[in-house]
N, C-alpha and C positions, 0 to 999 in steps of 0.2 A: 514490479509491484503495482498491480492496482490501486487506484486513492478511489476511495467510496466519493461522494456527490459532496457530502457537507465539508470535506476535507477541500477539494477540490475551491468550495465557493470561500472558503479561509484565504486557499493562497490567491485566490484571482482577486479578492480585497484588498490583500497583500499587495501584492501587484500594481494594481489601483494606486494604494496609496504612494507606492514606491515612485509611481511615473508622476503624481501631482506634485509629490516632493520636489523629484528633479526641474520639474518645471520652476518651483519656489525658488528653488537655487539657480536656475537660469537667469530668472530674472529678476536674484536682487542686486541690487545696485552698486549695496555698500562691500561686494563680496568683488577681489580681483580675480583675473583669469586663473591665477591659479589656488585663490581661494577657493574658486569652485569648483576646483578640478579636485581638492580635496576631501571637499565636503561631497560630492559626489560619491565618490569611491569609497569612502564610512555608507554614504545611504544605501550605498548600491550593497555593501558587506552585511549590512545589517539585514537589507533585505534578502539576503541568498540564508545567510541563518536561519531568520524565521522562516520561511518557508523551506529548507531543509528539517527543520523541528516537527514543521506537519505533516511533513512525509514521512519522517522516524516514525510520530504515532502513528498514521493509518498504516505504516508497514507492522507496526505490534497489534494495531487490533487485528487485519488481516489474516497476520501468521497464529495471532492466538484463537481468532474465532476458526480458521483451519484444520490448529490442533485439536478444536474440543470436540470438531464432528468427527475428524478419524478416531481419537479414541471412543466416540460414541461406536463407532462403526466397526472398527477390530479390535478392540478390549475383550477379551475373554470371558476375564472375572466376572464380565459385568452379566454374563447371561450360565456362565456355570462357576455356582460354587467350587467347586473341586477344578481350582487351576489347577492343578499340577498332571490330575489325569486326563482332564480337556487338553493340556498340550500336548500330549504324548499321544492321545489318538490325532490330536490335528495334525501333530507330524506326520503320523501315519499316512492320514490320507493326504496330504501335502504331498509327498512322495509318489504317490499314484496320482494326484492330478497332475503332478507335474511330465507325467509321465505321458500326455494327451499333447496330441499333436496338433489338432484342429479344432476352430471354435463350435466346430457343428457335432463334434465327439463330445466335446463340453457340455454342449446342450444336452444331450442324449441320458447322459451321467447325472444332469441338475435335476432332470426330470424322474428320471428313477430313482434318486436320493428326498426327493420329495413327496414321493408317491410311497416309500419304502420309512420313511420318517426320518432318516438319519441326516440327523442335524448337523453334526461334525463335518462330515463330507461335504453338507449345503453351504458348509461357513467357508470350508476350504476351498471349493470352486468360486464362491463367491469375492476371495479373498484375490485365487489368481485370475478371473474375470477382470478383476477392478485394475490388475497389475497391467495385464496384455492389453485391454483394451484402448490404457491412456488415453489418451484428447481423441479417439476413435469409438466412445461412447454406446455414439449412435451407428446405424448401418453397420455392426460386426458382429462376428458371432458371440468372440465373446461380452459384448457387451449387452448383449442377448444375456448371456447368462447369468450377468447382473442383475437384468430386469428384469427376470423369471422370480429369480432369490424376492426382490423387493416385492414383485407383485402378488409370488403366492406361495412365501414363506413367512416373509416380515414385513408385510403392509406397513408396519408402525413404522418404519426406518426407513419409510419415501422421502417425508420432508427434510432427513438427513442427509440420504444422499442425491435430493436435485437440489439444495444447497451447494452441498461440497463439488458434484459437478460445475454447478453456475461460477465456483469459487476456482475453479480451476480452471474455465473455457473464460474467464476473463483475463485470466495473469499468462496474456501472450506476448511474444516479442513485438508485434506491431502496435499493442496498447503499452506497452513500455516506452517504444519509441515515440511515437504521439504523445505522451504525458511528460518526457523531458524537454520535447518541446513547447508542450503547454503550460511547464511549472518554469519556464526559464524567465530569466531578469537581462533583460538589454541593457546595453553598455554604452553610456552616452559619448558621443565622439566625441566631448571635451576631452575625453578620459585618453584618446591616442595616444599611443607613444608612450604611456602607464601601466611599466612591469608586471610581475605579479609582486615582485622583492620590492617598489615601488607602493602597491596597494599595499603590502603589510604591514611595511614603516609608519603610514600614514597613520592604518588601525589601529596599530598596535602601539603608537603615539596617542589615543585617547585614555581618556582616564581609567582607572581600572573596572569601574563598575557600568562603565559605558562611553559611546559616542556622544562627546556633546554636541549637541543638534540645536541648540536653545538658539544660536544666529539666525537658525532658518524661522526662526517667528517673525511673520510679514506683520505685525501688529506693532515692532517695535515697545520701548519701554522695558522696565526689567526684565534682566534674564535670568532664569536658571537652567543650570545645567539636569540634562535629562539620561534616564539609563534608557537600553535599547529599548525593555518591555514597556517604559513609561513613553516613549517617543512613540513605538509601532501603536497604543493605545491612542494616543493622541490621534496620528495619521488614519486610526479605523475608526473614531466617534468624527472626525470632521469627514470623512471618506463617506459613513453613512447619512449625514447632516447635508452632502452637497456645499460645504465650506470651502470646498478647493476650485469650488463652478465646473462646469459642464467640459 
């Protein structure tokens, strides 16, 4: 799943604040070793959540902004009234494109479907063009036969599909793998020797409508207790403030 840029600078804030936390927590005073070995594993829980929450969304805009260029792009209805009889000749010629061995035959066929008007046929090539070619876009034949379609059938449905190209040549397995380890939360070595069954007791020992963090106030003076969303608020106006220092 790709994370667009703004998603990205959420959780590295995230992040941010997560690490100046634990520093809080390192070094306060009135917290024993294994006080902070629990307050750790709440900040640390908390912060795996929220930034798991930013990745749900930019995984929903992703997938939704995805879907809306493909049904721009193979919806029928949307360019012949009469679906029912636009399917039946797509099938048609779906059957005979499918029938084509090579992208250079494909060419051949888009060009005389273009030339001859027949739109049905340009949709259908166009349709297994976009299938064959996959992450092979560019440099293939049939990805030729894409560009042919866009450039001199449907000019208008350029911006659609070097979008949804651009939307599919980023969500690769080596930008997958670099983004788990760019959205990842390190685990303070207080914390060795601390289960997972360990971390959950601990968690799932806070109140119900959150982790109270209210100790880690280095200002001292009354506490209240804080939910996750009021705590990571906290951690991202002093985060941007420079309140945690450099």
């Amino acid at each position: 799943m790709p994370i667009d840029d703004d998603s990205m600078k959420k959780i590295r804030l995230r992040q941010d604040a997560y690490n100046r936390r634990i520093a809080l927590i390192r070094g306060d005073v009135t917290l024993s070793h294994e006080g902070k070995r629990q307050a750790m594993a709440v900040a640390r829980h908390q912060a795996l959540n929220d930034i798991e929450a930013i990745k749900q969304a930019a995984e929903q805009t992703y997938s939704g902004r995805r879907a809306e260029l493909e049904r721009k792009l193979f919806n029928l209805s949307a360019d012949y009234p009469d679906s029912v009889g636009a399917s039946l000749s797509m099938r048609d010629a779906a059957d005979r494109v499918r029938e084509i061995k090579t992208g250079a035959e494909a060419q051949t066929l888009m060009a005389q479907a273009i030339r001859h008007g027949d739109h049905i046929m340009q949709r259908a090539l166009f349709d297994a063009g976009w299938e064959r070619a996959g992450d092979r876009m560019t440099n293939s034949g049939w990805g030729e036969v894409v560009r042919a379609y866009v450039d001199q059938a449907r000019p208008d449905l350029k911006p659609v599909v070097d979008e949804l190209v651009h939307l599919q040549n980023v969500d690769s397995r080596e930008r997958r793998t670099m983004e788990a380890i760019e959205t990842g939360v390190h685990r303070p070595p207080e914390m060795q020797g601390m289960s997972p069954a360990d971390v959950q007791r601990i968690t799932a020992a806070a109140p119900p409508d959150g982790a109270n963090v209210s100790h880690l106030n280095p200002g001292g003076g009354t506490q209240t207790q804080q939910t996750p969303s009021q705590a990571f608020a906290e951690m991202t106006r002093d985060a941007q403030n420079g309140a945690y220092g450099a």
